[in-house]
Legacy VTK file of the C-alpha trace (Angstrom):
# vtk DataFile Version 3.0
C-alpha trace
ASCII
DATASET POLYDATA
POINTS 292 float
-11.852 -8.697 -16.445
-9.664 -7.759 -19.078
-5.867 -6.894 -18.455
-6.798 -3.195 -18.998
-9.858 -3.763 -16.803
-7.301 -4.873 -14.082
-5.258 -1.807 -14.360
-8.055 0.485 -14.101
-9.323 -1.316 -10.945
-6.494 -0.961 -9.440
-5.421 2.748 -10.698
-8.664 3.359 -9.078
-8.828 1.437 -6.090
-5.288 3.569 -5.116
-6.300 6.788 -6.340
-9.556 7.099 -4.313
-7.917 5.793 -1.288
-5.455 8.533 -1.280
-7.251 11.800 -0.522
-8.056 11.354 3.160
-3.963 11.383 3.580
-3.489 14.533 1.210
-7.194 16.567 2.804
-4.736 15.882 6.149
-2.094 17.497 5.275
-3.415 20.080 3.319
-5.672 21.257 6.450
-2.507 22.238 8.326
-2.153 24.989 5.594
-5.018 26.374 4.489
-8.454 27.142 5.520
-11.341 24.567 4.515
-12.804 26.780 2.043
-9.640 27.812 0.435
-9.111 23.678 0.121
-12.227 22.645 -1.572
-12.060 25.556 -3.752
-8.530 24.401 -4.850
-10.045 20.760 -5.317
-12.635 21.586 -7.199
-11.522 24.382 -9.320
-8.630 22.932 -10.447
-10.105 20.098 -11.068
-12.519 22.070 -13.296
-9.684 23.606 -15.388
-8.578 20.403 -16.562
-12.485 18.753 -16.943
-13.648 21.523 -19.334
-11.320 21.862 -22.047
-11.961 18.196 -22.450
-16.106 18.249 -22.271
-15.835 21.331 -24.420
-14.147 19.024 -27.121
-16.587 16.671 -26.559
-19.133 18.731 -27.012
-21.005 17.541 -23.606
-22.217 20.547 -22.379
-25.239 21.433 -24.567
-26.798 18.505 -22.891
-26.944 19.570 -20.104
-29.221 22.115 -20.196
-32.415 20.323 -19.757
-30.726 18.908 -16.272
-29.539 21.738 -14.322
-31.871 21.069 -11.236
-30.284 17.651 -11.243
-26.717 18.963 -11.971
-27.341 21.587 -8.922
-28.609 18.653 -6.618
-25.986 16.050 -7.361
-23.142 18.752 -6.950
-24.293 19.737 -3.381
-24.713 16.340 -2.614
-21.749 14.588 -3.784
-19.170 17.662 -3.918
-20.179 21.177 -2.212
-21.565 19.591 1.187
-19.128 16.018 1.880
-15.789 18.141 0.508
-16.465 20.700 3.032
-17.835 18.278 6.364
-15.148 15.772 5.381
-12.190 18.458 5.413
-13.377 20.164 8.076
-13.474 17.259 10.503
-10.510 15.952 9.811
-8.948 19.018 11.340
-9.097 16.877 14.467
-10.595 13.324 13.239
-7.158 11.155 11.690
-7.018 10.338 8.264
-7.220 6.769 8.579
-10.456 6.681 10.491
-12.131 8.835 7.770
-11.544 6.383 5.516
-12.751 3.785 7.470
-15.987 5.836 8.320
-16.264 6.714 4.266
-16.575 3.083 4.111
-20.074 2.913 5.437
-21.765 4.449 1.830
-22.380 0.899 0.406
-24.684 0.497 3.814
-26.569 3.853 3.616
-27.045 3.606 -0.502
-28.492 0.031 0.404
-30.963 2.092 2.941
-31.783 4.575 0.536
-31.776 2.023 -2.125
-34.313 -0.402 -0.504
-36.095 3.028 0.564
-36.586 5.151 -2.567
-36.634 1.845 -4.990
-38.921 -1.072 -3.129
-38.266 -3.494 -5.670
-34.466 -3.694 -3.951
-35.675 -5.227 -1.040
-33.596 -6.240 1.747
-32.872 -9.804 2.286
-31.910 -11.689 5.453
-28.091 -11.517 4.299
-28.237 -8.195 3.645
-29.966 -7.013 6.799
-27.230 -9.249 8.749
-24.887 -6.976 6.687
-26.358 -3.616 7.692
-26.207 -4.173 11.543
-23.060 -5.905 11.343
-21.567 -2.829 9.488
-23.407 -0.428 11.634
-22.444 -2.271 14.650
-18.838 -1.182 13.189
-19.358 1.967 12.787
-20.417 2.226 16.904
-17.323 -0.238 17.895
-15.384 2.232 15.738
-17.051 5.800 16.650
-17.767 4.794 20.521
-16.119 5.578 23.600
-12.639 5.734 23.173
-12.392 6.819 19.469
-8.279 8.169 19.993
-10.428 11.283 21.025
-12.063 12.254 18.043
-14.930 14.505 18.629
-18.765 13.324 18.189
-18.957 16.262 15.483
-16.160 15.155 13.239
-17.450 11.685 13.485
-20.847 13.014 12.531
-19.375 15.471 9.628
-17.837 11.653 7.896
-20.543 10.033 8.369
-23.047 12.790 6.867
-20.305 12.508 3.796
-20.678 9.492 3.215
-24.408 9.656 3.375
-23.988 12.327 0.750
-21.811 9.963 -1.689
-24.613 7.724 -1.137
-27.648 10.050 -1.858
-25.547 11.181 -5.434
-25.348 7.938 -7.164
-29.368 7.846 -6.619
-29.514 11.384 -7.968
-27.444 10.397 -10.839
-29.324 7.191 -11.724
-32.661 8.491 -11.484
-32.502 11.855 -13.352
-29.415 12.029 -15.004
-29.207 8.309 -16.478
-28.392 9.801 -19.861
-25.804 12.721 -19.099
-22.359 12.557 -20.242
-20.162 11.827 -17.370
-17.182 14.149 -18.127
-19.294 16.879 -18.780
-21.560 16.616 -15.537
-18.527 16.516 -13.819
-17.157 19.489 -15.390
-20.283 21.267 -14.928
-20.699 20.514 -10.859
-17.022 21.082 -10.067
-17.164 24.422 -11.795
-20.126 25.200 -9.985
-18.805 24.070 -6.768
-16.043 26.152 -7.375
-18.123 29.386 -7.703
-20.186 28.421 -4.463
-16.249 28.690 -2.797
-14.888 31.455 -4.684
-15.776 34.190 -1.905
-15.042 31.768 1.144
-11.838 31.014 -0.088
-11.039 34.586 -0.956
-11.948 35.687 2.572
-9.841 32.666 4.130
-6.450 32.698 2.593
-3.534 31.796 4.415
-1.614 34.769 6.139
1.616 33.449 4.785
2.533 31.124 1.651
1.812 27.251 2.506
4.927 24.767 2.919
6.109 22.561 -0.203
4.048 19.722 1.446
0.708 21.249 2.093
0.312 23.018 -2.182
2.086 19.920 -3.555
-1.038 17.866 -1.315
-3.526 20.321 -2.698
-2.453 20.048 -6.212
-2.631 16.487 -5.996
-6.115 16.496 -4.871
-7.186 18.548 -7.370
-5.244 17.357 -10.353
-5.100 13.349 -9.475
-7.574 12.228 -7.316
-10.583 14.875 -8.729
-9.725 15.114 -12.145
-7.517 12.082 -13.443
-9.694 10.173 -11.085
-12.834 10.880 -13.220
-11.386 10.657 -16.350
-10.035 7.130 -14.961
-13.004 6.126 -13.059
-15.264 6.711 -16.606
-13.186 4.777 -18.324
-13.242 1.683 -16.093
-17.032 1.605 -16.072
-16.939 1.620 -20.270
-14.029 -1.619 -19.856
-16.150 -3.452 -16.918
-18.992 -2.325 -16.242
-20.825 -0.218 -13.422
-21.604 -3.275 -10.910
-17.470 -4.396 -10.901
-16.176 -0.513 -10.733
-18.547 0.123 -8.031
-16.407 -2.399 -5.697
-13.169 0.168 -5.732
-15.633 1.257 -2.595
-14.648 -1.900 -0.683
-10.819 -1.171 -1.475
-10.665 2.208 -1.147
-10.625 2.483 2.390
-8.174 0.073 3.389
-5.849 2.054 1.717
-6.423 4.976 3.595
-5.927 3.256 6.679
-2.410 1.367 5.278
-1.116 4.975 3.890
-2.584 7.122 7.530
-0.986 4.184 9.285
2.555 4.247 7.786
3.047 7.398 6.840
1.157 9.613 9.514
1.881 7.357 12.001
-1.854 7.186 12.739
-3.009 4.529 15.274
-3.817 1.081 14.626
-5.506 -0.966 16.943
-7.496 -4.104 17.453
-10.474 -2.174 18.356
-10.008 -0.357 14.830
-9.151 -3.560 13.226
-12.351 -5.732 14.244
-14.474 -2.071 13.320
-13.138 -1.732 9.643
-13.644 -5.691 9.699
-17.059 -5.077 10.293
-17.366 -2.450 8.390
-16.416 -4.195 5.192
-17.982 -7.520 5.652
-21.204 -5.569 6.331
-21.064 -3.113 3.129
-19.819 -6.375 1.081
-23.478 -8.386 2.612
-25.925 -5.499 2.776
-24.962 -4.365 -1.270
-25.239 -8.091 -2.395
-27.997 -8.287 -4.636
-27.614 -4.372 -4.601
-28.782 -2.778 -8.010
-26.177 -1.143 -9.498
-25.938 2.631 -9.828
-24.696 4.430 -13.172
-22.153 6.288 -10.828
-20.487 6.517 -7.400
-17.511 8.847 -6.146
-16.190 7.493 -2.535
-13.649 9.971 -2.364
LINES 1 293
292 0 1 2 3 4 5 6 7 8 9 10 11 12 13 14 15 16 17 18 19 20 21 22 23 24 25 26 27 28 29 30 31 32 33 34 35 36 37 38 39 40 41 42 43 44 45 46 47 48 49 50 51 52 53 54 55 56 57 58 59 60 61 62 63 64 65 66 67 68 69 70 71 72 73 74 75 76 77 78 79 80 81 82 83 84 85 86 87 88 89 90 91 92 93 94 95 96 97 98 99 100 101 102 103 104 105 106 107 108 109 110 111 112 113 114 115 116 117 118 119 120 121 122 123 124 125 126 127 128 129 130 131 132 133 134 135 136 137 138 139 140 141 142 143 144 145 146 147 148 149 150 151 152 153 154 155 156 157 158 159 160 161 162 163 164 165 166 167 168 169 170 171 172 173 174 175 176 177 178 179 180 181 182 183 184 185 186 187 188 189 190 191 192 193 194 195 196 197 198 199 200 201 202 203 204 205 206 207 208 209 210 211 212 213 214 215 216 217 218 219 220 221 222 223 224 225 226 227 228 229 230 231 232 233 234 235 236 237 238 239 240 241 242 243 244 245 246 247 248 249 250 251 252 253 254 255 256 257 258 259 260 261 262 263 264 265 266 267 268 269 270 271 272 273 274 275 276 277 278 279 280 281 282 283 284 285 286 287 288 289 290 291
């Protein structure tokens, strides 16, 4: 890759890892609706003006079943389930849960397009990254619930059902402006649960400075960053920020939540990794994919 290539990788790789630290703090503020809503219409604010000078949106028309689809999917339903459990589920382990989405999309891959067909390697990389998700979400899991383990894993099968969504039916969309489009409309779908939801009192420094962050770095720069290194390197190379992103959740839940680290969580995420690296070898790649 080039040395702009590099950067972007790495901008990336950081930037999608962070919002399972900043979802954490923000939930000991505000109400799950009222977070999502500030994700995703902030995040809007700053999209459109830039689709609108692009001119992106007329497109668009033609796709709005697949625009609805992809946003409840990838945004309305795994923002909600993946705030909402970690009211009780650590930051770190989110991430490492979020990490199984290269082994579902292989699933659905091999499922809804039978030309990907699973090889030996990358069936030894499925059950080796399930059997890390079991080590990781069995008995003893630092007493996280069975539901908030559930609500990550059902987000990350969402960031996993998107990418198919996006490759099969909106292949020739512009990015920025489908973006735009489904965090605007996710917004909407939270106005009134937000409104209903506000915090009695005003939030601390902390919890609007995480919210703001979410919403302005890791939504909206993230896009605009994440577009830009699939244009320098391709879709196949961005698509591995998914391997990275996760580890630093865990290093940043570790160090500065003071989250628990263990060998039992060690060998998981191990597992984890090694299995999404095998099962999505000879993966084909999708147009898009948003792990965060």
């Amino acid at each position: 890759m080039s040395r702009r290539g590099w950067i972007l990788f790495a901008s990336m790789s950081v930037i999608w890892g962070i919002p399972y630290l900043l979802i954490k703090v923000a939930d000991r503020g505000v109400s799950v609706p009222v977070l999502v809503f500030a994700r995703t219409g902030v995040g809007a604010l700053v999209l459109l003006p830039l689709a609108l000078h692009r001119r992106e949106f007329a497109v668009l028309r033609p796709h709005w079943k697949a625009l609805l689809l992809f946003a409840l999917v990838e945004i309305i339903a795994p923002w909600w389930l993946l705030s909402n459990a970690e009211k009780t589920l650590s930051s770190s382990m989110s991430g490492m849960l979020i990490a199984a989405v290269p082994i579902f999309g292989a699933v659905l891959g091999w499922l809804v397009a039978h030309s990907d067909r699973l090889t030996p390697v990358r069936w030894a990389g499925l059950l080796l990254g399930l059997g890390g998700v079991a080590l990781l979400a069995g008995p003893g899991a630092h007493g996280a619930s069975a539901w908030a383990i559930t609500q990550v894993l059902l987000t990350a099968l969402g960031y996993s059902i998107g990418p198919l969504v996006a490759d099969r039916w909106l292949g020739d969309v512009p990015r920025l402006g489908m973006t735009a489009a489904c965090l605007a409309f996710a917004a909407l779908v939270y106005l009134v649960p937000a409104a209903t939801n506000l915090p009695h009192s005003m939030p601390s420094a902390k919890v609007i400075a995480s919210l703001v962050g979410l919403a302005v770095v890791c939504t909206a720069v993230a896009f605009v960053v994440f577009f830009a290194l699939i244009a320098e390197v391709g879709p196949a190379r961005a698509t591995v920020i998914t391997y990275l992103n996760p580890a630093v959740a865990v290093a940043l839940g570790v160090t500065l939540l003071n989250e628990p680290f263990t060998v039992t969580i060690a060998v998981s995420f191990g597992l984890i990794l090694l299995g999404s690296v095998l099962a999505t070898r000879t993966a084909r790649a999708m147009s898009v994919a948003v792990t965060e």
